[in-house]
C-alpha positions in Angstrom: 19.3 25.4 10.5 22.3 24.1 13.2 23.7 25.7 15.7 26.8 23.1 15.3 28.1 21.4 12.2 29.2 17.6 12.1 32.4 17.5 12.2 34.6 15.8 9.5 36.1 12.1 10.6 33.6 11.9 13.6 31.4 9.2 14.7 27.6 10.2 16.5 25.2 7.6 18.1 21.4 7.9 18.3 21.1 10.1 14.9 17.4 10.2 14.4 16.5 10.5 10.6 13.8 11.7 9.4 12.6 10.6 5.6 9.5 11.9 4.2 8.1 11.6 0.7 5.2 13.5 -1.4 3.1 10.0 -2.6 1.2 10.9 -5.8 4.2 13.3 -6.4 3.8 11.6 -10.5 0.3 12.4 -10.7 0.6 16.2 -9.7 3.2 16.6 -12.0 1.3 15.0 -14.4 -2.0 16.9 -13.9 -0.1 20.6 -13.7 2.0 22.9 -14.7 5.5 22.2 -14.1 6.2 25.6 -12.3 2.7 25.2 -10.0 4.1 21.3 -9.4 7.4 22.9 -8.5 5.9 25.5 -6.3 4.3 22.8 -4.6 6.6 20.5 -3.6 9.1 23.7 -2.4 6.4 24.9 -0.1 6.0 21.7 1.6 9.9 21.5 1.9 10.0 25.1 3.6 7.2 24.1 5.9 9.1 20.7 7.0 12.3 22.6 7.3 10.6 25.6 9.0 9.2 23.4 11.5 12.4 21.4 12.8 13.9 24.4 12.4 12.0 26.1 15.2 11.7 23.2 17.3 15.4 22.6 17.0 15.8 26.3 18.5 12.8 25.5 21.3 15.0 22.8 22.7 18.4 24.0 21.9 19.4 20.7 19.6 22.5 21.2 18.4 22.2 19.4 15.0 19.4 19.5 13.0 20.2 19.4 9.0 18.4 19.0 6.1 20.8 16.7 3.9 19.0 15.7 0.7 15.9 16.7 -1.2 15.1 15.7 -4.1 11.8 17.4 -5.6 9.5 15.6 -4.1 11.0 14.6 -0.5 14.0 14.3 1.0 15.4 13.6 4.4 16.6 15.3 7.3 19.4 14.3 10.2 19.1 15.1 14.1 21.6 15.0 16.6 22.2 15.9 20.2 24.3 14.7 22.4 21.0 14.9 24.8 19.4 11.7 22.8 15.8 12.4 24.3 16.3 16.3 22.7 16.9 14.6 19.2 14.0 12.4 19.5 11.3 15.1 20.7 12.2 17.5 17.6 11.9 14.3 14.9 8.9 13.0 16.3 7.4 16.3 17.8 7.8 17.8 13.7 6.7 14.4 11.6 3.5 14.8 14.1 2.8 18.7 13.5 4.0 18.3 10.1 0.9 15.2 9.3 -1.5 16.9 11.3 -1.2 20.8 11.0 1.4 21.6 8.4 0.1 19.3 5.4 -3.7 20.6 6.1 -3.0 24.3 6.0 -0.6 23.6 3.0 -3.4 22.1 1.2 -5.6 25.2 1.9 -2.9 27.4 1.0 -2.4 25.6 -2.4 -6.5 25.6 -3.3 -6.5 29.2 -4.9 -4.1 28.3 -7.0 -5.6 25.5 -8.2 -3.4 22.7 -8.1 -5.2 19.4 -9.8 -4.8 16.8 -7.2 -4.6 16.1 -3.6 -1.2 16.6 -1.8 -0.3 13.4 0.4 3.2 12.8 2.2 4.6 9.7 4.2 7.4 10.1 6.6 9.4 7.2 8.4 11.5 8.0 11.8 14.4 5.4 12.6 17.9 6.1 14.6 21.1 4.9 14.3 25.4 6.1 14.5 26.8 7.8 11.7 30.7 8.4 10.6 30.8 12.0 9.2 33.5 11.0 6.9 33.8 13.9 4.0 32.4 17.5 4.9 29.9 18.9 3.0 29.6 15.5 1.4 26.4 13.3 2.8 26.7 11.3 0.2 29.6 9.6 0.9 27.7 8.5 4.1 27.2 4.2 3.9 25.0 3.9 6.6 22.6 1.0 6.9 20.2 3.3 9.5 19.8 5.6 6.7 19.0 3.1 4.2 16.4 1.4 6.5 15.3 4.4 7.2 14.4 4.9 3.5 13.0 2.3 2.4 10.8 2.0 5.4 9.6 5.7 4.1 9.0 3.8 0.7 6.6 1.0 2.2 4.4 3.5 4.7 1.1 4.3 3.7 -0.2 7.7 2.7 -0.5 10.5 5.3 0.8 8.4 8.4 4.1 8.1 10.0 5.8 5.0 10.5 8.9 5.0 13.1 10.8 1.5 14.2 11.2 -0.5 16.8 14.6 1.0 17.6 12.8 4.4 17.8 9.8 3.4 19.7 11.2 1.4 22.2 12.6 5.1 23.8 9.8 6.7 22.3 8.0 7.7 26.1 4.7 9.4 26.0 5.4 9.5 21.8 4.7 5.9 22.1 0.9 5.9 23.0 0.7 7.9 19.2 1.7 4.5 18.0 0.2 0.5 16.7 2.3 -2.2 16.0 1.6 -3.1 12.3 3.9 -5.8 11.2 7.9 -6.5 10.9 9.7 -4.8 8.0 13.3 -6.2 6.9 14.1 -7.8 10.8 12.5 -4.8 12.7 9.3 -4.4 14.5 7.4 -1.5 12.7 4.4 1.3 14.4 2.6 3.7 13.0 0.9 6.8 13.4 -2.3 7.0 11.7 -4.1 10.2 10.2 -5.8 12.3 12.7 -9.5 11.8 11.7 -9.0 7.9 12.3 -10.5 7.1 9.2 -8.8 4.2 8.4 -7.0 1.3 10.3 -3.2 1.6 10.5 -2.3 -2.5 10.1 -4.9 -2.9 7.5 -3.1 0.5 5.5 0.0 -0.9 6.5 -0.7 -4.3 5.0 -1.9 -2.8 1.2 1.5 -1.0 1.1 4.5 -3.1 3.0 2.3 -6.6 2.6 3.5 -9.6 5.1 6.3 -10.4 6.7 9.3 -11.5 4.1 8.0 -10.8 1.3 10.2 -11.2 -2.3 10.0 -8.9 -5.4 7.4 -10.0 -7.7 5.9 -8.2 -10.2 2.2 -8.4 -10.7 -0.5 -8.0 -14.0 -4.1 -8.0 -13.9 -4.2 -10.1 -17.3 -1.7 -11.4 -19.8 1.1 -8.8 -21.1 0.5 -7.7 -24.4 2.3 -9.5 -27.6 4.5 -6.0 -27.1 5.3 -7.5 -24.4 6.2 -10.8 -24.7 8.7 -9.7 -27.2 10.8 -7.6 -25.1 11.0 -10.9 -23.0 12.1 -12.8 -26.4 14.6 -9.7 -27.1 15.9 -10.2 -23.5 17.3 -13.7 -23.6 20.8 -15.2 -24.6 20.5 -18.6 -25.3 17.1 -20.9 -24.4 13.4 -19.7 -23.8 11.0 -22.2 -22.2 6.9 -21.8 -23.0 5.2 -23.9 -21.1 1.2 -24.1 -21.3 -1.7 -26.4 -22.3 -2.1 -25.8 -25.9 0.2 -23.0 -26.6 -2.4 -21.6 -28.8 -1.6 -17.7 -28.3 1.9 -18.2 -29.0 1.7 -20.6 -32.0 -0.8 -17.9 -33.2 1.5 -15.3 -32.9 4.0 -17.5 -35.2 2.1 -17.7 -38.2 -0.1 -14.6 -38.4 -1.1 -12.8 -41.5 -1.1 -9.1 -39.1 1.5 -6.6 -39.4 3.5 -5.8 -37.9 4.1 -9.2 -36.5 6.2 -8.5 -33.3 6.4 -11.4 -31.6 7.5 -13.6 -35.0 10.1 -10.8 -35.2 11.7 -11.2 -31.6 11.8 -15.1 -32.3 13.4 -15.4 -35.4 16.0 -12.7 -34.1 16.1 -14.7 -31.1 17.1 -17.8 -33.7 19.7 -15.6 -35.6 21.6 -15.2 -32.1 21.7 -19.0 -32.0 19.2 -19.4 -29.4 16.5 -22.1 -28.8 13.1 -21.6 -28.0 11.6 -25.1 -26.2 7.5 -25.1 -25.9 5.7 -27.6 -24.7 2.4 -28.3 -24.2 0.1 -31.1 -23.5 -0.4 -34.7 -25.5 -3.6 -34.4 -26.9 -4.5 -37.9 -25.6 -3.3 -37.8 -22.1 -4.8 -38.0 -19.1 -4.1 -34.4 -18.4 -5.9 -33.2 -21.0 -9.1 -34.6 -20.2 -8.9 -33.4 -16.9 -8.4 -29.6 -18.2 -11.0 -30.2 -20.5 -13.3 -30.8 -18.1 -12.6 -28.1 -16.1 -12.3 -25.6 -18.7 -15.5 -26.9 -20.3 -13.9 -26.9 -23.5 -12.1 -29.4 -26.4 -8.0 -28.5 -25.0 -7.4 -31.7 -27.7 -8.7 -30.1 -30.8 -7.0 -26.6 -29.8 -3.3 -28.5 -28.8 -3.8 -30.1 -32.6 -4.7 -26.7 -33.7 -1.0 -25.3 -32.4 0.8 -28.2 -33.6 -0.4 -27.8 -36.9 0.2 -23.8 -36.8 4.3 -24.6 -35.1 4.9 -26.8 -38.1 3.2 -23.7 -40.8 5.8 -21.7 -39.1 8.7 -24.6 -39.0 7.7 -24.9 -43.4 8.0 -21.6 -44.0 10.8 -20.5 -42.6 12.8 -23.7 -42.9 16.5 -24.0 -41.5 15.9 -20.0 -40.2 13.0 -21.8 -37.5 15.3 -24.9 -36.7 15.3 -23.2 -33.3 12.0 -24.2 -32.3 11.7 -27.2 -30.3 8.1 -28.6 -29.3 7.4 -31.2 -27.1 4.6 -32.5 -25.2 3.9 -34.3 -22.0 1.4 -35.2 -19.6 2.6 -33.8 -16.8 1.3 -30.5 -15.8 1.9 -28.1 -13.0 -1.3 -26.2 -13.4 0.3 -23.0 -14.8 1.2 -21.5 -17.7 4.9 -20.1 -18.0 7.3 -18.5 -20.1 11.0 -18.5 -18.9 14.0 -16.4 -20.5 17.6 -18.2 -19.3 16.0 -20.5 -16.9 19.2 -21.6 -15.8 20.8 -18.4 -15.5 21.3 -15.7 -12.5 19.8 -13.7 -15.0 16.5 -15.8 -15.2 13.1 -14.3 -15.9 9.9 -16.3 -15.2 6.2 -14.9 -16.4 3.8 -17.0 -15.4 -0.1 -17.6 -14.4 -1.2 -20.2 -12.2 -4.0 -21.7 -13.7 -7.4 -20.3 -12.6 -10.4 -23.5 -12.4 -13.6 -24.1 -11.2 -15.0 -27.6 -10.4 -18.5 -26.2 -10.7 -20.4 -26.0 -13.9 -22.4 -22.6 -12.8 -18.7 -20.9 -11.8 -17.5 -18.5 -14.8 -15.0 -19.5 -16.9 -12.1 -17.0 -16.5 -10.2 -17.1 -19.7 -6.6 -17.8 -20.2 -5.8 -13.7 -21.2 -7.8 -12.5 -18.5 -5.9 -14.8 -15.6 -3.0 -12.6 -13.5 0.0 -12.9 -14.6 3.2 -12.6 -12.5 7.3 -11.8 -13.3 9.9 -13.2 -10.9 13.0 -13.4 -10.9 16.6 -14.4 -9.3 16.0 -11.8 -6.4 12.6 -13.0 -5.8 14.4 -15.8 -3.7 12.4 -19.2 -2.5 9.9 -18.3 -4.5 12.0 -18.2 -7.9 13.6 -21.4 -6.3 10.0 -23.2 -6.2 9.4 -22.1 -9.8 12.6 -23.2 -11.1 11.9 -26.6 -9.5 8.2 -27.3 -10.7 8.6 -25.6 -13.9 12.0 -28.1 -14.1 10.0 -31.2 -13.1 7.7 -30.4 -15.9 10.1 -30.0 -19.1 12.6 -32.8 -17.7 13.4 -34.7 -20.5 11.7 -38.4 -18.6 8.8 -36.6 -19.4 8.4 -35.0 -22.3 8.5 -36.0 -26.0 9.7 -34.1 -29.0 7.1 -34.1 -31.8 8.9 -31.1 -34.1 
């Protein structure tokens, strides 16, 4: 595929890479034979290679390589010392490979039948390189390539997204291209289907999000007692719940179903000597009528309701439950939480802000059917925020132990 090899120990400027990816790779698998999956995915690598390939030839590039793929995508590296050469090829064959090589290859896959619709992204960024080890591209540590890939992670479906570094000596290429938004420090554009169907920042948006974003992960409703438990089986030495009345938890404590997974996960949490702290709101504070009211329900009767069920569960399994602290306060940060290690760089966080309406005419949304979010350590500020409110809440000036 190159007329010249990288040579070992030497150091190139303005590599362009070029990353691309089959999105929905899971779902053609799923849906198909493995050897028509497998055929799939080769035929689009042989059309992306066949196409730098020739263009590489056409303007007499004198690196163009194909260094990793990986089933589903992979990524190629172009050099010449002619930067504006390397630069036509990678964007000249992401272009023809969105708009002329992924349509055929779709017709050419219909007679066989393949259950689900073929869709790539691809990403474009430059940088230097040190070609340390020959025939060894992995032991390449290059940040480039790393942008590079996960920039290829966050573009939407069938479009190309190519950085700032890229477009600012993009030329005529650059007309192809709309600013959509800034990805880890750099400027990011994009290069939208052909048909125009759809708006590149709004596409961009629903897959990178806004500017400096943190990992959170996101559930439509509350995880599943399953769930929960593998949270319980996760911590070392202190779980915080913090809610209104607790009454799904102290409900999982004493049921009468089988098997009870939850109660499991908490009593081997107590065998490895840890403590589990809930607390939820006094009954006669000032919170609680204000929840009530917005809720449109009794929160007093149901908080007495889960004391009564922790101490069931404190009686019958005696010094065995002596790990379960409750407490209750009136002071509430409108969310529900459950928090493995709080004070640890291993800390976990699930929780749900609370959803309320001030109108009596606007539904009720009920507590399992409210998102629910996990964060953690690496989620940054916003862990940092949590940590703080959710520390605020359980400090000891003000809550009370009742068992």
């Amino acid at each position: 595929m190159s007329r010249e090899a990288f040579r070992t120990g030497s150091t190139y400027d303005n590599v362009y890479f070029l990353f691309l990816d089959a999105s929905g790779y899971s779902s053609i698998v799923r849906l198909n034979p493995r050897d028509r999956a497998a055929h799939a995915f080769d035929r689009l690598r042989d059309r992306v290679v066949a196409r730098v390939t020739r263009l590489a030839e056409e303007h007499g590039c004198a690196r163009a390589v194909l260094w990793s793929w990986r089933g589903d995508g992979g990524f190629l590296v172009i050099h010449d010392d002619n930067e504006s050469i390397a630069r036509d090829i990678a964007l000249k064959a992401a272009r023809y490979v969105l708009t002329v090589d992924l349509p055929e290859l779709r017709e050419e896959l219909r007679p066989a039948e393949l259950r689900g619709e073929l869709h790539i992204r691809m990403a474009v960024h430059k940088g230097p390189i040190r070609y340390a080890v020959e025939n060894d591209t992995g032991a390449i540590h290059s940040p480039d390539i790393n942008f590079a890939a996960h920039l290829e992670e966050v573009t939407p479906r069938d479009c190309l997204a190519i950085s700032e570094d890229v477009h600012r000596v993009a030329g005529d290429f650059a007309e192809l291209f709309e600013p959509v938004g800034v990805f880890e420090g750099e400027n990011i554009y994009l290069m939208r289907p052909c048909d125009g169907t759809s708006d590149g920042r709004t596409a961009w948006l629903r897959t990178a999000g806004l500017a400096r974003r943190v990992p959170v992960q996101a559930y439509a409703q509350r995880p599943s007692q399953h769930e929960k438990a593998r949270l319980i089986d996760a911590a070392t030495s202190e779980i915080v719940d913090l809610g209104t009345a607790l009454n799904t938890c102290a409900g999982y404590l004493v049921t009468t179903e089988r098997p009870a997974i939850f109660r499991d996960a908490v009593l081997e949490f107590f065998r490895r000597g840890g403590i589990y702290r809930c607390v939820l709101l006094d009954p006669a504070g000032e919170a609680v009528q204000i929840y009530s009211r917005l809720r449109r329900e009794d929160l007093s009767v149901k908080i007495k309701g889960s004391l009564a069920k922790f101490a069931r569960f404190k009686e019958r399994f005696g010094a065995a439950a002596d790990g379960l602290h409750v407490y209750q306060t009136d002071e509430f940060p409108g969310m529900a939480a459950l928090c493995v290690d709080l004070r640890s760089p291993q800390a976990l966080v699930l929780y749900s802000p609370y959803l309320l309406g001030t109108r009596t005419t606007t539904p009720v949304v009920e507590r399992a059917d409210m998102p629910h979010y996990l964060a953690g350590s690496d989620s940054g500020p916003l862990f940092t925020t949590l940590t703080e409110v959710i520390g605020d809440a359980i400090n000891d000036d003000v809550v009370h132990r009742v068992l």
